[in-house]
C-alpha positions in Angstrom: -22.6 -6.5 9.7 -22.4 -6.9 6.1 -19.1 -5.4 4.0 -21.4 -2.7 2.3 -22.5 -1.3 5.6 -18.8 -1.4 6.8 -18.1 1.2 3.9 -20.1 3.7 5.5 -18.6 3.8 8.6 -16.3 6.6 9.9 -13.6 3.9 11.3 -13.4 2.0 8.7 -12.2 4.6 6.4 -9.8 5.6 8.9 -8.5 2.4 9.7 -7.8 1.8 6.0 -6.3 5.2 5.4 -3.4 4.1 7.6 -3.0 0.8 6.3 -3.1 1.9 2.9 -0.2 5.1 3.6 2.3 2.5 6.1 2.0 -0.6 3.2 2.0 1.2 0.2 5.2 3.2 1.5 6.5 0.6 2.8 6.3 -1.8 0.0 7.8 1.5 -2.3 10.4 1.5 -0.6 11.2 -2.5 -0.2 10.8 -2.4 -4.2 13.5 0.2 -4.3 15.8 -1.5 -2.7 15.5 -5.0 -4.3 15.9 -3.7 -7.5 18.5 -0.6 -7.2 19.9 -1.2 -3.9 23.4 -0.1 -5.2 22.3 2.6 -7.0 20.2 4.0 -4.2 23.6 3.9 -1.7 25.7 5.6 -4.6 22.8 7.9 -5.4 22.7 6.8 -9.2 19.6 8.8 -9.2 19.7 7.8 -13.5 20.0 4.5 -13.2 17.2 4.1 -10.7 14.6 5.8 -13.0 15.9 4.0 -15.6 15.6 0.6 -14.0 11.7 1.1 -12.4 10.3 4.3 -14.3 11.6 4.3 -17.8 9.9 3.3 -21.2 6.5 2.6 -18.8 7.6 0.7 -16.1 6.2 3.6 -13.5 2.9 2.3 -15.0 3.6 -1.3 -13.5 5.5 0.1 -10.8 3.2 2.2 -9.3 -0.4 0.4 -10.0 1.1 -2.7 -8.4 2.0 -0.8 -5.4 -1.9 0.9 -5.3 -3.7 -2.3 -6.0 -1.9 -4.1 -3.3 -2.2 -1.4 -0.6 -5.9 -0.8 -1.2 -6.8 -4.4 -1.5 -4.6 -5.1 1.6 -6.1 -1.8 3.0 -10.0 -2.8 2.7 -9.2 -6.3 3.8 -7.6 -5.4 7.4 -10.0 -2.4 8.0 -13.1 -4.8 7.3 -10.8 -7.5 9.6 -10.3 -4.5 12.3 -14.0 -3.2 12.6 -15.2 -6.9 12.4 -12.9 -7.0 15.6 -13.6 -4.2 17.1 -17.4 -5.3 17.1 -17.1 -8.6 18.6 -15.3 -7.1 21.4 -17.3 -4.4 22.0 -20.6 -7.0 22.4 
């Protein structure tokens, strides 16, 4: 089954649906910390938006964080219904 006729199906849009909420939270939130760990724990709520959201940087910070989840997104539903396939024949 090609990739085009995957896009049609039911499953795969709910398969990437989850994969695209868990890693794009997750990787939010792993961002976060690398780069205001200390101000997250002392709830420098200022300097946070300063460091990742100021002057643009949500731009950068957020289409990252959206590219990567829905590329990683289509990639593991296409892997899952590939999967899901072969087992069933």
């Amino acid at each position: 089954m090609t990739f085009l006729n995957k896009l049609k199906e039911r499953q795969f849009w709910n398969i990437f649906l989850i994969v695209f909420a868990v890693y794009f939270i997750t990787v939010t939130i792993i961002s976060l910390l690398f780069n205001s760990f200390s101000d997250i724990f002392s709830t420098n709520w200022s300097s946070i938006s300063e460091t990742n959201f100021n002057n643009g940087k949500w731009k950068s910070f957020w289409v990252t964080k959206l590219l990567g989840s829905f590329i990683f997104g289509l990639y593991l539903a296409n892997k899952k219904v590939e999967a899901d396939r072969k087992n069933r024949h």
